[in-house]
PDB file of the backbone (N, CA, C, O) and the ligand in Angstrom, with CONECT records:
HET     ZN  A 101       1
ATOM      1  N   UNK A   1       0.842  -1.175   0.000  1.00  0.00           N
ATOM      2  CA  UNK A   1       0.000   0.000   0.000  1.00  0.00           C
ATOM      3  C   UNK A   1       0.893   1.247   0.000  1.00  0.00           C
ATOM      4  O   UNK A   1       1.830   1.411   0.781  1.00  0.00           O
ATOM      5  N   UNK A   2       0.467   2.209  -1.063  1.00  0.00           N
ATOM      6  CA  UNK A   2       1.075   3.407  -0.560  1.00  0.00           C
ATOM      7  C   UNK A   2       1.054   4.571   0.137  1.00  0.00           C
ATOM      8  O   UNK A   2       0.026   5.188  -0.142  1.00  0.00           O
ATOM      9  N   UNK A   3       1.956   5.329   1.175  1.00  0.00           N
ATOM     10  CA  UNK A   3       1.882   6.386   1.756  1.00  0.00           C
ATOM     11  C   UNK A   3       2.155   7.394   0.861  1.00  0.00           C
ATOM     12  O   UNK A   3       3.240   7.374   0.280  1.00  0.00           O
ATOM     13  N   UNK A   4       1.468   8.156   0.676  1.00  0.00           N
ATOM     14  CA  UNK A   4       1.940   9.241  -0.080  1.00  0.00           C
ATOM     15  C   UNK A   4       2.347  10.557   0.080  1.00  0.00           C
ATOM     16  O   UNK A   4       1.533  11.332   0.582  1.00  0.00           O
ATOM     17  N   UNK A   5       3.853  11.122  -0.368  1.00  0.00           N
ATOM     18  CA  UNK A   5       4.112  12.279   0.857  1.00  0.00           C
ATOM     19  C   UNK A   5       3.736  13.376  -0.306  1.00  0.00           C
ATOM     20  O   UNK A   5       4.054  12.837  -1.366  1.00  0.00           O
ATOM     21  N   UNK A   6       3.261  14.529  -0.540  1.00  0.00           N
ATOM     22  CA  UNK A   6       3.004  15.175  -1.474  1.00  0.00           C
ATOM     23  C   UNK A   6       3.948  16.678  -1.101  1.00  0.00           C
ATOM     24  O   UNK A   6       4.164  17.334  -0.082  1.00  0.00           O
ATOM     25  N   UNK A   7       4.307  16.760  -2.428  1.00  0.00           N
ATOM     26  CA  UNK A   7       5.801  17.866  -2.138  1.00  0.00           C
ATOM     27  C   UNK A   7       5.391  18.506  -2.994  1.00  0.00           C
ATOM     28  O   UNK A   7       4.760  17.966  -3.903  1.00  0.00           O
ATOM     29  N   UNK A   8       5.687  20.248  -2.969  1.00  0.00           N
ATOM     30  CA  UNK A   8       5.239  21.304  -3.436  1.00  0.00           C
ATOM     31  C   UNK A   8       6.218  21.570  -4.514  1.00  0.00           C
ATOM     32  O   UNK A   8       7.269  22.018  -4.057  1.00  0.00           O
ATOM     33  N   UNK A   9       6.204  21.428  -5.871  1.00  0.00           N
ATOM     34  CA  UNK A   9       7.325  21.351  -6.708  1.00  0.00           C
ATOM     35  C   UNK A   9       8.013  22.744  -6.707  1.00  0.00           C
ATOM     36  O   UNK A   9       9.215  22.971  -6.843  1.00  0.00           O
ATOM     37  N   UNK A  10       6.926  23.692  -6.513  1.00  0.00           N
ATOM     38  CA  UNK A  10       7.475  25.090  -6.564  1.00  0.00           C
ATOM     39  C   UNK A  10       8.477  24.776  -5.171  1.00  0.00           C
ATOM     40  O   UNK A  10       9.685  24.858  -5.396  1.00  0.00           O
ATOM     41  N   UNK A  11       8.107  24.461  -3.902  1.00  0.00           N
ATOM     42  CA  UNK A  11       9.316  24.536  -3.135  1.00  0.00           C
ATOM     43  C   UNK A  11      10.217  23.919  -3.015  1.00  0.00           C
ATOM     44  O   UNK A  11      10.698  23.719  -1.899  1.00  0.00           O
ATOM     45  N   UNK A  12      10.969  23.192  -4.622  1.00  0.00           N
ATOM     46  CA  UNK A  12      12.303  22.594  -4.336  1.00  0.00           C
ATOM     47  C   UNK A  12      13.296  23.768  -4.699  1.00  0.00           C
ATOM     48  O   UNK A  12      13.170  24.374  -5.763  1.00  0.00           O
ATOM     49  N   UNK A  13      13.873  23.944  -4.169  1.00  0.00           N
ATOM     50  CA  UNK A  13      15.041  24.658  -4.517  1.00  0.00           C
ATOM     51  C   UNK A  13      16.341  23.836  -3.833  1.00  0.00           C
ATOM     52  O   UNK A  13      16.491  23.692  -2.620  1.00  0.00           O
ATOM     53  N   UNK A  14      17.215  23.347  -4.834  1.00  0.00           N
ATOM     54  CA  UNK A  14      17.668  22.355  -4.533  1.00  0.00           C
ATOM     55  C   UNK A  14      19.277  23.141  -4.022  1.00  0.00           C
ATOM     56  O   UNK A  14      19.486  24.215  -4.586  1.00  0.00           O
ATOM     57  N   UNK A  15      20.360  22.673  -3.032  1.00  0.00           N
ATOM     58  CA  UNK A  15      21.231  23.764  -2.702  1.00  0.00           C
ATOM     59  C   UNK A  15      22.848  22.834  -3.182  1.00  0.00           C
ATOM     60  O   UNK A  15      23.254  21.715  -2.871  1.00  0.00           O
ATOM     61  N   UNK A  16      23.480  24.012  -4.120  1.00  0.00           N
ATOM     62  CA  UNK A  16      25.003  23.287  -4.335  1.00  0.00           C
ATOM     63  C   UNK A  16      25.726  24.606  -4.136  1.00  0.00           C
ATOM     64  O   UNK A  16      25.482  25.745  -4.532  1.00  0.00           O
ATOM     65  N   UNK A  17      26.864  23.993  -3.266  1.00  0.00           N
ATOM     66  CA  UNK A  17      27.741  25.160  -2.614  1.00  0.00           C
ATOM     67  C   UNK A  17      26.987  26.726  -2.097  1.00  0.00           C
ATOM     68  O   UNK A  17      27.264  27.892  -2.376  1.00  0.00           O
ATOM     69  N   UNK A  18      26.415  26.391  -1.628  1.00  0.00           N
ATOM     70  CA  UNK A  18      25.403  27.407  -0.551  1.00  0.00           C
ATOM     71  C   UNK A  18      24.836  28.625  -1.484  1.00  0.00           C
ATOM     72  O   UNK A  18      24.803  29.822  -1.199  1.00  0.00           O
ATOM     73  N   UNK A  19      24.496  28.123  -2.414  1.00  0.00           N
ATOM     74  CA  UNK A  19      23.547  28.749  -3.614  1.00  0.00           C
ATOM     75  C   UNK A  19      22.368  27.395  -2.949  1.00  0.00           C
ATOM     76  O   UNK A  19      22.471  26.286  -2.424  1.00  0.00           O
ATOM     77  N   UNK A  20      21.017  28.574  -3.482  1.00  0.00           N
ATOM     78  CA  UNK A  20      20.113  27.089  -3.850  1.00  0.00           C
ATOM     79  C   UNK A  20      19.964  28.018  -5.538  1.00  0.00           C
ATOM     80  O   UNK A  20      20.496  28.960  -6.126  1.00  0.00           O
ATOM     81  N   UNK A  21      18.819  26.944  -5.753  1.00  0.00           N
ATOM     82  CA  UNK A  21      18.456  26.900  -7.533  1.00  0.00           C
ATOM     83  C   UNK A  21      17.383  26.720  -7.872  1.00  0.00           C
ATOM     84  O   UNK A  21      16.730  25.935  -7.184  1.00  0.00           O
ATOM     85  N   UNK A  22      16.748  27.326  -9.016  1.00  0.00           N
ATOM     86  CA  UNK A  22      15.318  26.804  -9.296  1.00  0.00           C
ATOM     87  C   UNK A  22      15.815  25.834 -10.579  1.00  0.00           C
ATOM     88  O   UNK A  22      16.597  26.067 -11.501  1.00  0.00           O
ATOM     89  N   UNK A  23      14.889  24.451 -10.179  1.00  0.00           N
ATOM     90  CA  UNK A  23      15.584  23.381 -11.340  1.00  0.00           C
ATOM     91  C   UNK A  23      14.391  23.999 -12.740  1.00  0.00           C
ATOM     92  O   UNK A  23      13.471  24.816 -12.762  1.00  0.00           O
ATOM     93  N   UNK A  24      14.924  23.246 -13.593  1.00  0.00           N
ATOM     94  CA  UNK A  24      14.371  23.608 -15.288  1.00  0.00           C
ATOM     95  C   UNK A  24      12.970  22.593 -15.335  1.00  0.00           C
ATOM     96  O   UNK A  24      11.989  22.965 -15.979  1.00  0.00           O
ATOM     97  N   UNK A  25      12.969  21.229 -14.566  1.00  0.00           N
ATOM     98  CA  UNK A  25      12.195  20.243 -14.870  1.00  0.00           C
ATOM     99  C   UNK A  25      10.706  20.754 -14.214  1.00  0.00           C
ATOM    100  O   UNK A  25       9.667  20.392 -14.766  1.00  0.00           O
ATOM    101  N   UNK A  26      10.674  21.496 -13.174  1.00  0.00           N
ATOM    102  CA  UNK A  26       9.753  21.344 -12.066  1.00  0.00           C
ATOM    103  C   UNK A  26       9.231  20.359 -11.983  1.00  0.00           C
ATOM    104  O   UNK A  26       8.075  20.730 -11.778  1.00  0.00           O
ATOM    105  N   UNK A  27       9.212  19.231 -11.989  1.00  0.00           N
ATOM    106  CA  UNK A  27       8.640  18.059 -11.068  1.00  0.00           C
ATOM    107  C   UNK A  27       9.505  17.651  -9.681  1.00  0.00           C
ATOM    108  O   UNK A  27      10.420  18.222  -9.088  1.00  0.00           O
ATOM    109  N   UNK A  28       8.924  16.640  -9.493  1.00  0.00           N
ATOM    110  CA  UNK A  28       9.551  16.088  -8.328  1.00  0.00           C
ATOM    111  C   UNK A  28      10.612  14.764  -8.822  1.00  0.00           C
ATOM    112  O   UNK A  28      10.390  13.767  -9.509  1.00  0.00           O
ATOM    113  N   UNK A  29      11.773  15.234  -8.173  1.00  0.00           N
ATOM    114  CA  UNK A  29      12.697  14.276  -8.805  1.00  0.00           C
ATOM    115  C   UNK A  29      13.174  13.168  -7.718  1.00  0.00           C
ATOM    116  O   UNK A  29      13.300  13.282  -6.498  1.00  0.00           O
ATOM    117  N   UNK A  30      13.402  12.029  -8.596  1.00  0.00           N
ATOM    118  CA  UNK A  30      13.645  10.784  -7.537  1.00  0.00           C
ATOM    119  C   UNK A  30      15.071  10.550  -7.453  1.00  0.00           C
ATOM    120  O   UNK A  30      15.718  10.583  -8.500  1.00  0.00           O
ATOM    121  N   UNK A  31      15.706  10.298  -6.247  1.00  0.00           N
ATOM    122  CA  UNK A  31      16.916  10.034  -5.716  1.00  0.00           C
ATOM    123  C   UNK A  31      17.344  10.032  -6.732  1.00  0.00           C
ATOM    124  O   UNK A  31      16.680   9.621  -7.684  1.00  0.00           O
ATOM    125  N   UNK A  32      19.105  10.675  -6.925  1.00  0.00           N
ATOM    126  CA  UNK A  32      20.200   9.729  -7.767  1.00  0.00           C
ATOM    127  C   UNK A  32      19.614  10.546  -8.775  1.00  0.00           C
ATOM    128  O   UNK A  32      20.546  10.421  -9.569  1.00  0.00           O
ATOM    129  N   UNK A  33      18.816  11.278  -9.371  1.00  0.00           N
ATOM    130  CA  UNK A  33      18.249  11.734 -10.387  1.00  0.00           C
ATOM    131  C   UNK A  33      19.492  13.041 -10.847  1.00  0.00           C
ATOM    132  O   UNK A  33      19.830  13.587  -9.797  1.00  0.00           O
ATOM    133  N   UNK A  34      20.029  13.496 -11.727  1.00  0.00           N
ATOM    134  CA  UNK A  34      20.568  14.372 -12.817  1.00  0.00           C
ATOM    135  C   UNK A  34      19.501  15.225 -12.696  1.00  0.00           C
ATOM    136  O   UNK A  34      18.410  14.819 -13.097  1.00  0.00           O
ATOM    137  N   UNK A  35      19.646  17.005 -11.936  1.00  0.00           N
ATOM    138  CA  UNK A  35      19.044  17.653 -11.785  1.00  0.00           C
ATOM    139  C   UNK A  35      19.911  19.070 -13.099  1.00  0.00           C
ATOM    140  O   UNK A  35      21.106  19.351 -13.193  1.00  0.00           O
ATOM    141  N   UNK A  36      18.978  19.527 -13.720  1.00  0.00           N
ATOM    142  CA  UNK A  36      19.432  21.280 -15.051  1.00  0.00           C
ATOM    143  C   UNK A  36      18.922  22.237 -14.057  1.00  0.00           C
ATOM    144  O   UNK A  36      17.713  22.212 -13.825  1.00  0.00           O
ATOM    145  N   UNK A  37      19.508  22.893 -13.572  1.00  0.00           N
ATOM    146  CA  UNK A  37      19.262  24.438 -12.839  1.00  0.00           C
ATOM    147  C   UNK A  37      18.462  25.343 -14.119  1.00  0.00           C
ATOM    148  O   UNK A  37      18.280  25.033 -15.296  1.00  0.00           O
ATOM    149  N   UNK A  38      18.146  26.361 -13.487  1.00  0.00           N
ATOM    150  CA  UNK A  38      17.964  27.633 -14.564  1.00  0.00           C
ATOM    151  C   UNK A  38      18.958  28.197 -15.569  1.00  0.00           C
ATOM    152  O   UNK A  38      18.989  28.336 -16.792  1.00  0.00           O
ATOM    153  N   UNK A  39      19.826  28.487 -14.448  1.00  0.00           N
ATOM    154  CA  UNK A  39      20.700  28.817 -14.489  1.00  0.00           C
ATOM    155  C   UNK A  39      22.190  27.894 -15.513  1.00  0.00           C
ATOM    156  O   UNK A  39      23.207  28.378 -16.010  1.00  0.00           O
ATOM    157  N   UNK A  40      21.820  26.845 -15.490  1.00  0.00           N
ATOM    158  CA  UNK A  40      22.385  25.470 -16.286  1.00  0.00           C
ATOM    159  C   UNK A  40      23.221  24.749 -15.132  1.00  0.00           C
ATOM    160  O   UNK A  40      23.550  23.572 -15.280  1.00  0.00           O
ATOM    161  N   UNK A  41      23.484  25.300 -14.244  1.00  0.00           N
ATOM    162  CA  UNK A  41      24.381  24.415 -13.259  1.00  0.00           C
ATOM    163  C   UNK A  41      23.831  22.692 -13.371  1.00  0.00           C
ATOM    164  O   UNK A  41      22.636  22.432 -13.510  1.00  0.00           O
ATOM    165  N   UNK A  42      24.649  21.864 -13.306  1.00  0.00           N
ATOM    166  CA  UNK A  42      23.800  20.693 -12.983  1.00  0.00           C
ATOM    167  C   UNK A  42      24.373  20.108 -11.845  1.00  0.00           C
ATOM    168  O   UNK A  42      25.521  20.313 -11.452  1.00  0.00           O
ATOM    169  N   UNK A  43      23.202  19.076 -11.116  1.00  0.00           N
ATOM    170  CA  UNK A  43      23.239  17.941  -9.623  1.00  0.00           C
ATOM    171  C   UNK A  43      22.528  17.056  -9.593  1.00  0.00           C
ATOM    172  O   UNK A  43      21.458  16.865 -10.170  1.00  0.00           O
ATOM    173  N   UNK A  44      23.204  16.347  -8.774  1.00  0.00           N
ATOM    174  CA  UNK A  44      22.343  15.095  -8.462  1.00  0.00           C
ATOM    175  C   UNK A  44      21.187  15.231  -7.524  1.00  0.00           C
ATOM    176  O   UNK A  44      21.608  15.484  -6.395  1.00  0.00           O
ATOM    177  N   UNK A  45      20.116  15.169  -7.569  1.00  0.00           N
ATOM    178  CA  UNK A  45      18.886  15.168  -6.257  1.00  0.00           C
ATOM    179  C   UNK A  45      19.468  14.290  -5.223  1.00  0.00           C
ATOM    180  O   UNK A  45      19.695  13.093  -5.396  1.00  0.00           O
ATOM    181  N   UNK A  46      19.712  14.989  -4.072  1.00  0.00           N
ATOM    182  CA  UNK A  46      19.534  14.116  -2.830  1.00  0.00           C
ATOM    183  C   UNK A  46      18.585  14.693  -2.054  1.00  0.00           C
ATOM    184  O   UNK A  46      18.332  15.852  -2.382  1.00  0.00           O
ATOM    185  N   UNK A  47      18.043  14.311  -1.231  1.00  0.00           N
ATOM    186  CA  UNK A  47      17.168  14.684  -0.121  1.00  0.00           C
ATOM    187  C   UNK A  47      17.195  14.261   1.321  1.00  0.00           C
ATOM    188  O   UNK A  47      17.108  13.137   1.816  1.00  0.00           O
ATOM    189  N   UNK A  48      17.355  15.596   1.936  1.00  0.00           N
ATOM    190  CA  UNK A  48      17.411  15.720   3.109  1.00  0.00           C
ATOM    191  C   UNK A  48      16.809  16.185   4.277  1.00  0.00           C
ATOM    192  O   UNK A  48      16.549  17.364   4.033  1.00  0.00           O
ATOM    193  N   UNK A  49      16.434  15.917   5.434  1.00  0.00           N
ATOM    194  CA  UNK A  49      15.943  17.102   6.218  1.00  0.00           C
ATOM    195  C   UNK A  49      15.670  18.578   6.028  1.00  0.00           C
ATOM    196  O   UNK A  49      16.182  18.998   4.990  1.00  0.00           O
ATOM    197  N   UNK A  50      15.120  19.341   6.616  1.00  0.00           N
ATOM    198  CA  UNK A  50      14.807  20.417   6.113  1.00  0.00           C
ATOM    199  C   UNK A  50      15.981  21.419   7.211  1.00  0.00           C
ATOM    200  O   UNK A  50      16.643  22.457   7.191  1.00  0.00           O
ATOM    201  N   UNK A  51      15.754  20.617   7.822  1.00  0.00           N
ATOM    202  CA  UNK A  51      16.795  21.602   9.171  1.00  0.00           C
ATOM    203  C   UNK A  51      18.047  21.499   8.939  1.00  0.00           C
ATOM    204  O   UNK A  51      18.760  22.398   9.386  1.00  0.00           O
ATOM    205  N   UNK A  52      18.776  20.216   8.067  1.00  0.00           N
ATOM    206  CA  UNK A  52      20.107  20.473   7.990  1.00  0.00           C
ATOM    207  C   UNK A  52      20.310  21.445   7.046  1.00  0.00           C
ATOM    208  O   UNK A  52      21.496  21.650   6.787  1.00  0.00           O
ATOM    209  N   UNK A  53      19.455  22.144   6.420  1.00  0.00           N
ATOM    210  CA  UNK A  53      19.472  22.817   5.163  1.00  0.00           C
ATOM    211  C   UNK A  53      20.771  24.145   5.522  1.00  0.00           C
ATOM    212  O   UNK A  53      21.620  24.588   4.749  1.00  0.00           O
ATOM    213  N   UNK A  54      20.525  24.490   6.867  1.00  0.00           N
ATOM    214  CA  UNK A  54      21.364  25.373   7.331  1.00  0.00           C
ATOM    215  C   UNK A  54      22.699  25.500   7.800  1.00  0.00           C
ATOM    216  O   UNK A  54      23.499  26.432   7.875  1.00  0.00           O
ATOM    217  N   UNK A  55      22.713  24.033   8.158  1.00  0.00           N
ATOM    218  CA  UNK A  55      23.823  23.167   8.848  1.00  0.00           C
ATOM    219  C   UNK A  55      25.581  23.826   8.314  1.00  0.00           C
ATOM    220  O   UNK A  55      26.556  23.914   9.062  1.00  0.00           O
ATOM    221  N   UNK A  56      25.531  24.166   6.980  1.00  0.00           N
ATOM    222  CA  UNK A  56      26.894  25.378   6.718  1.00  0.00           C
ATOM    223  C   UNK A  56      26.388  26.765   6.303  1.00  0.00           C
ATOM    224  O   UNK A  56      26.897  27.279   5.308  1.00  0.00           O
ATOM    225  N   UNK A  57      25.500  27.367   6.929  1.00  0.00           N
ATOM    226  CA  UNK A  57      25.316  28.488   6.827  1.00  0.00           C
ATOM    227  C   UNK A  57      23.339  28.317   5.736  1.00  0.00           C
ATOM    228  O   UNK A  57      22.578  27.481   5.249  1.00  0.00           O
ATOM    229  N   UNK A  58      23.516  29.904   5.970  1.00  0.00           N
ATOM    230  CA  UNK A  58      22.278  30.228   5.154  1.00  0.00           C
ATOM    231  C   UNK A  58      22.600  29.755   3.715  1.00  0.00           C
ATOM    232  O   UNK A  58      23.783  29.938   3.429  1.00  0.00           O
ATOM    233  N   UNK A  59      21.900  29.231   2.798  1.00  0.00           N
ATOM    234  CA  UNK A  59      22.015  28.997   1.697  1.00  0.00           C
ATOM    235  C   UNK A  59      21.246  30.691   1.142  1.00  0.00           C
ATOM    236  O   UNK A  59      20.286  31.300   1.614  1.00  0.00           O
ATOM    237  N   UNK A  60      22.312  31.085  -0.208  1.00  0.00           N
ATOM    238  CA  UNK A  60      21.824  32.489  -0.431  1.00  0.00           C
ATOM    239  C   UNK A  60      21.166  32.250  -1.849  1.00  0.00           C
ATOM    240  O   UNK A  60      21.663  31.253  -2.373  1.00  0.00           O
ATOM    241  N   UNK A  61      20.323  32.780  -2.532  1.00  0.00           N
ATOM    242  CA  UNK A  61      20.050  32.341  -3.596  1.00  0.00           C
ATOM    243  C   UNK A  61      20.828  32.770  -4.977  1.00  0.00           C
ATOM    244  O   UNK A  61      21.425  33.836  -5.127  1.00  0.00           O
ATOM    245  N   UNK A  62      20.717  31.851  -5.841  1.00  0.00           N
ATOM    246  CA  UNK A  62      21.881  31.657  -7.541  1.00  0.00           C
ATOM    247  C   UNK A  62      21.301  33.546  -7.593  1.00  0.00           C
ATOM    248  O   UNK A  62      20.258  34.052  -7.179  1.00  0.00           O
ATOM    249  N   UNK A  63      22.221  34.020  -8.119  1.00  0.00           N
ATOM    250  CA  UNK A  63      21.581  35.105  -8.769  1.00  0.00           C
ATOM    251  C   UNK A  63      21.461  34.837 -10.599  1.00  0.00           C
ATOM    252  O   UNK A  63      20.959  35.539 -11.476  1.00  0.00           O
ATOM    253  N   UNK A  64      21.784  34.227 -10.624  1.00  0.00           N
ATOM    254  CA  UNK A  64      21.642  33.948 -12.034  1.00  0.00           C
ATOM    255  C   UNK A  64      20.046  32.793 -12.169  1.00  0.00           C
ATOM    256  O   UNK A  64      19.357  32.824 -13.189  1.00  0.00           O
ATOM    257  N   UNK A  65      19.839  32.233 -11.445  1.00  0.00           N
ATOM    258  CA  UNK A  65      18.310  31.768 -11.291  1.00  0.00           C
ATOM    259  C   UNK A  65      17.789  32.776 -11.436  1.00  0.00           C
ATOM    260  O   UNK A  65      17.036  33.152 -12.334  1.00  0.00           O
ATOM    261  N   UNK A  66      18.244  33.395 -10.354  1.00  0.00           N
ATOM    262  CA  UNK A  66      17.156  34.646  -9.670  1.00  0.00           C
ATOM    263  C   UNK A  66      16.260  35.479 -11.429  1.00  0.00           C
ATOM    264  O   UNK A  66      15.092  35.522 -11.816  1.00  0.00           O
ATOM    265  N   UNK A  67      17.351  35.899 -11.909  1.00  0.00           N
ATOM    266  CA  UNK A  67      17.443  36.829 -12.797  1.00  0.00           C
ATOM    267  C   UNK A  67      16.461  36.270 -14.209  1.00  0.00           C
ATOM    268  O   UNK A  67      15.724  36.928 -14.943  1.00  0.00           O
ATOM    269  N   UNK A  68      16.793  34.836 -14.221  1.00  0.00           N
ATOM    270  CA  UNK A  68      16.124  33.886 -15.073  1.00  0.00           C
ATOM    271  C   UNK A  68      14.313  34.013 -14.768  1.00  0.00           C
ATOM    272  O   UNK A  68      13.532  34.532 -15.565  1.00  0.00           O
ATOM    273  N   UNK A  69      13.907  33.378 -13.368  1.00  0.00           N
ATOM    274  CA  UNK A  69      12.940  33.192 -13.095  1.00  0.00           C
ATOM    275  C   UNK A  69      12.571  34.586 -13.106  1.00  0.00           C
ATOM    276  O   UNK A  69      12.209  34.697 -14.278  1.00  0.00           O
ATOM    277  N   UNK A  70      12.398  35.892 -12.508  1.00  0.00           N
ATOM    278  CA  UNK A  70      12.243  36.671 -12.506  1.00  0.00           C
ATOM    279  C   UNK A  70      11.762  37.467 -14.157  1.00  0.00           C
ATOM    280  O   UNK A  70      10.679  38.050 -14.207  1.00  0.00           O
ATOM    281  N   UNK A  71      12.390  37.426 -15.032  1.00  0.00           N
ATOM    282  CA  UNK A  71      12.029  37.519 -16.244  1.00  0.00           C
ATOM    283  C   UNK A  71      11.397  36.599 -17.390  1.00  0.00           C
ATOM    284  O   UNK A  71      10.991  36.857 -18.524  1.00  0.00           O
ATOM    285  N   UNK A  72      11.479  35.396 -16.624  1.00  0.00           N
ATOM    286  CA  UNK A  72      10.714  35.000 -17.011  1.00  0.00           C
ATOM    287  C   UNK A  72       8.721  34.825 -16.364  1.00  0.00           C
ATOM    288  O   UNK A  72       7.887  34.248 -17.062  1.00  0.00           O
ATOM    289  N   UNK A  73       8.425  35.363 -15.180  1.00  0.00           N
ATOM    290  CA  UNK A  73       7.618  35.473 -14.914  1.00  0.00           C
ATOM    291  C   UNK A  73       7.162  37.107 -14.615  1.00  0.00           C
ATOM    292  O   UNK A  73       6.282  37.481 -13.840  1.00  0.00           O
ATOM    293  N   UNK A  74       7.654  37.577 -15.097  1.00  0.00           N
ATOM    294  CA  UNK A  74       7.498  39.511 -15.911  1.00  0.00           C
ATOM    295  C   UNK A  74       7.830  40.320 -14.428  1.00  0.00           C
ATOM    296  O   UNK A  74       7.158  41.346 -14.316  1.00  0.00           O
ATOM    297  N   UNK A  75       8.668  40.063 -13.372  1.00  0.00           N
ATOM    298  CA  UNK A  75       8.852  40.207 -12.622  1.00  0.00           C
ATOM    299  C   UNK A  75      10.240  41.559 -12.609  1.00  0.00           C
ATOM    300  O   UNK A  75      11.163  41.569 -13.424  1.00  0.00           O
ATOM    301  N   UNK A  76      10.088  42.401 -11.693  1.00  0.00           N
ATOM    302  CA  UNK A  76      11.065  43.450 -12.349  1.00  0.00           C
ATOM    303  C   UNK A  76      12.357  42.672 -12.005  1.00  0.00           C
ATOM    304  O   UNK A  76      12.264  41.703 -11.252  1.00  0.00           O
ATOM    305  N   UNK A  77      13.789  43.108 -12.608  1.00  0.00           N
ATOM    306  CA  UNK A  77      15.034  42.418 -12.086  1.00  0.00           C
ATOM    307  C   UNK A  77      15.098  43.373 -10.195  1.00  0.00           C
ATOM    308  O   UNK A  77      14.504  44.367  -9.778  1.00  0.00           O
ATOM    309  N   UNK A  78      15.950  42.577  -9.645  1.00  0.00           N
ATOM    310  CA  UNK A  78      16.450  42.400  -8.214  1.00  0.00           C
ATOM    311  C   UNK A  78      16.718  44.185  -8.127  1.00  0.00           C
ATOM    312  O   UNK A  78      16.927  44.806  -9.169  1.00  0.00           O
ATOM    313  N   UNK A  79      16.693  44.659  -7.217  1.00  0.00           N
ATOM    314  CA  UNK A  79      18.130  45.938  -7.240  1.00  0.00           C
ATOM    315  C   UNK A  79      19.019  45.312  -6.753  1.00  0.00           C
ATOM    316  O   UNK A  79      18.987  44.176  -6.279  1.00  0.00           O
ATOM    317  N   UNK A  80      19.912  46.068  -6.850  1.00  0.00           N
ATOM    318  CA  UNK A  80      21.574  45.978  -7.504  1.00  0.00           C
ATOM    319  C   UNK A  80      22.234  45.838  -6.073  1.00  0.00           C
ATOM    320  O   UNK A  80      22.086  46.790  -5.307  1.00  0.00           O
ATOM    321  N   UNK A  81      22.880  44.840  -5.687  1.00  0.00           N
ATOM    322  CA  UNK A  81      23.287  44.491  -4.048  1.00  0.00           C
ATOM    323  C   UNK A  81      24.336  45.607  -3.732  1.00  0.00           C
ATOM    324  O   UNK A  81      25.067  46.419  -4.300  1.00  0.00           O
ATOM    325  N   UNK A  82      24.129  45.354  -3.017  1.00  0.00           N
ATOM    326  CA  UNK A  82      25.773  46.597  -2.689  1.00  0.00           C
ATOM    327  C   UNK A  82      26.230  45.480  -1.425  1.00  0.00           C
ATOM    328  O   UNK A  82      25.466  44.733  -0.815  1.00  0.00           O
ATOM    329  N   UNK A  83      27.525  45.603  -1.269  1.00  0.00           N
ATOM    330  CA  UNK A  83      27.962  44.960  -0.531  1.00  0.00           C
ATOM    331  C   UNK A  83      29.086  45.871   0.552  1.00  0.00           C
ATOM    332  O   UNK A  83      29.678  45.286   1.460  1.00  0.00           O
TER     333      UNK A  83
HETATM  334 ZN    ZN A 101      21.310  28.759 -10.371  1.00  0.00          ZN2+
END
């Protein structure tokens, strides 16, 4: 019989080197799976807790996603970070 856990595809943002990413597929991807960023970066899906998510710091978001999704959903671009 199955349990079924139902996951919000919009909330994967999947994290490599403390970027996360919006993937290209939006579905839900199964273990071991070859993940295309927006951005083109590519990874493997693993899945983890939600709490270790922090475990080396805040994950900050791709700005190059950012910039992608954002124009592509008619969204104005970011302002300009200052650091
Ligand atoms: Zn990215």
């Amino acid at each position: 019989m199955s349990a079924v856990i139902h996951i919000d595809p919009e909330a994967i943002h999947p994290v490599i080197d403390g970027l996360w990413h919006r993937t290209r597929s939006g579905g839900i991807p199964e273990p071991g799976e070859p993940l295309l960023m927006l951005c083109g970066t590519q990874g493997v899906a693993v899945f983890d807790v939600l709490a270790k998510r922090r475990e080396r710091g805040v994950p900050h978001q791709c700005p190059r996603c950012e910039a992608i999704y954002r124009r592509q959903h008619g969204i104005a671009p970011s302002p300009v970070r200052r650091s």
